[in-house]
C-alpha positions as CSV (number, residue, x, y, z in Angstrom):
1,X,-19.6,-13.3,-16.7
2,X,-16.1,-11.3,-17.2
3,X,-14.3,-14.8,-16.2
4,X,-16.4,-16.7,-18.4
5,X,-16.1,-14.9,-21.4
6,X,-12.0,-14.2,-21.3
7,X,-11.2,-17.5,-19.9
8,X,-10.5,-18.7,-23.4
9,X,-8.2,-16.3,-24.0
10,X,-6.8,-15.6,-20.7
11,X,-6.5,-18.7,-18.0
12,X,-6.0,-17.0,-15.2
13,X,-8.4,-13.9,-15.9
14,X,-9.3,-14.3,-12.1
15,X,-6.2,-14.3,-11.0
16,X,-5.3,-10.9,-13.0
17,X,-8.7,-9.3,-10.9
18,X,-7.0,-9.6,-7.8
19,X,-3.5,-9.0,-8.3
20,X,-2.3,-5.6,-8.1
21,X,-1.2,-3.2,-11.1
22,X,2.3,-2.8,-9.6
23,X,3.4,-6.5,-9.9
24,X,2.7,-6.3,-13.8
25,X,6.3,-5.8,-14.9
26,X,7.3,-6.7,-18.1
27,X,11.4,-5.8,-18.4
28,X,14.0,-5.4,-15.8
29,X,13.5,-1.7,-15.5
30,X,10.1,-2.1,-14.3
31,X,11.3,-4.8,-11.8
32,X,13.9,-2.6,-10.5
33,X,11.9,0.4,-10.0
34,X,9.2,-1.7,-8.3
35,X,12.3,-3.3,-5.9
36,X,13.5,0.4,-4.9
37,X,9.8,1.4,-4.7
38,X,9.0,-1.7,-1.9
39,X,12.4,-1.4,-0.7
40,X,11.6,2.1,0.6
41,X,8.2,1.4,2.4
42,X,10.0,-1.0,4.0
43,X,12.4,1.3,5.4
44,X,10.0,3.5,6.7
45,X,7.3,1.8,7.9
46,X,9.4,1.0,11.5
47,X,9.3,5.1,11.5
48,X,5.3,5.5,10.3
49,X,4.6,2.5,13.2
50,X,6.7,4.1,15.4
51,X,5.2,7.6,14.7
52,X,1.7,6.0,15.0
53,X,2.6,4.5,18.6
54,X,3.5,7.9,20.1
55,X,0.0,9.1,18.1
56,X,-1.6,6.5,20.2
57,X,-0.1,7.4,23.3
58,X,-2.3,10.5,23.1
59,X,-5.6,8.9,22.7
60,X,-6.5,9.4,26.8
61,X,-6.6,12.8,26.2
62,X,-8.5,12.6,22.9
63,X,-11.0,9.7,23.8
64,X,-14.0,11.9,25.0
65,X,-13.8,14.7,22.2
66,X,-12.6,12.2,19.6
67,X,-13.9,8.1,20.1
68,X,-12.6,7.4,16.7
69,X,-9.3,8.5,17.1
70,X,-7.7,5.0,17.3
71,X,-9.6,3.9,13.5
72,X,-8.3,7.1,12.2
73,X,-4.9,5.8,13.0
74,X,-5.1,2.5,11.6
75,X,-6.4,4.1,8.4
76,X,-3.1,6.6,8.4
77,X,-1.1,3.0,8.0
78,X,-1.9,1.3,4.7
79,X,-2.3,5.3,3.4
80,X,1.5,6.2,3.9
81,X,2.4,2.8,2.2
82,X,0.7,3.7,-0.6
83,X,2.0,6.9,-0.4
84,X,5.3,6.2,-0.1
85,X,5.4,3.5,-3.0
86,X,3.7,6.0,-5.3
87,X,5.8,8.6,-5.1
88,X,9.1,6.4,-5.0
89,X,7.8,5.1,-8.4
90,X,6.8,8.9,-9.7
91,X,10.5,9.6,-9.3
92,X,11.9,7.2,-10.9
93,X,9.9,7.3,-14.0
């Protein structure tokens, strides 16, 4: 109904649902701060996978007192990337 109503003034109202706040920059300064922000998960998601590896490594011990363990540590993933972009973007505002 939302699509249909806004699709004469918008054309690609569906495509604006699905795409994320971040990528709505509209001058350079927004561009640049969302380029440092992405360009800083980058760099520490090799340290967050590999911290999440040695995490793993521990889930023998932890499987009978804790089954979930290993979903817990998939969730910890996509969490420090937002994390990380947030707060990149929080400091240079």
């Amino acid at each position: 109904m939302m699509y249909r109503h806004n699709a004469k003034k918008h054309k690609r109202m569906l495509l604006k649902l699905f795409m994320p706040e971040e990528f709505s920059e509209q001058d350079e300064r927004e561009k640049m701060i969302n380029a440092h922000a992405c360009r800083k998960v980058y760099l520490f998601m090799p340290l967050i996978f590999g911290i999440i590896l040695f995490l793993m490594g521990l889930y023998p011990f932890l499987a009978d007192t804790f089954p979930s363990y290993p979903m817990l540590l998939l969730f910890i993933f996509p969490i420090a990337q937002i994390t990380i972009y947030y707060l990149s973007v929080r400091n240079k505002f």
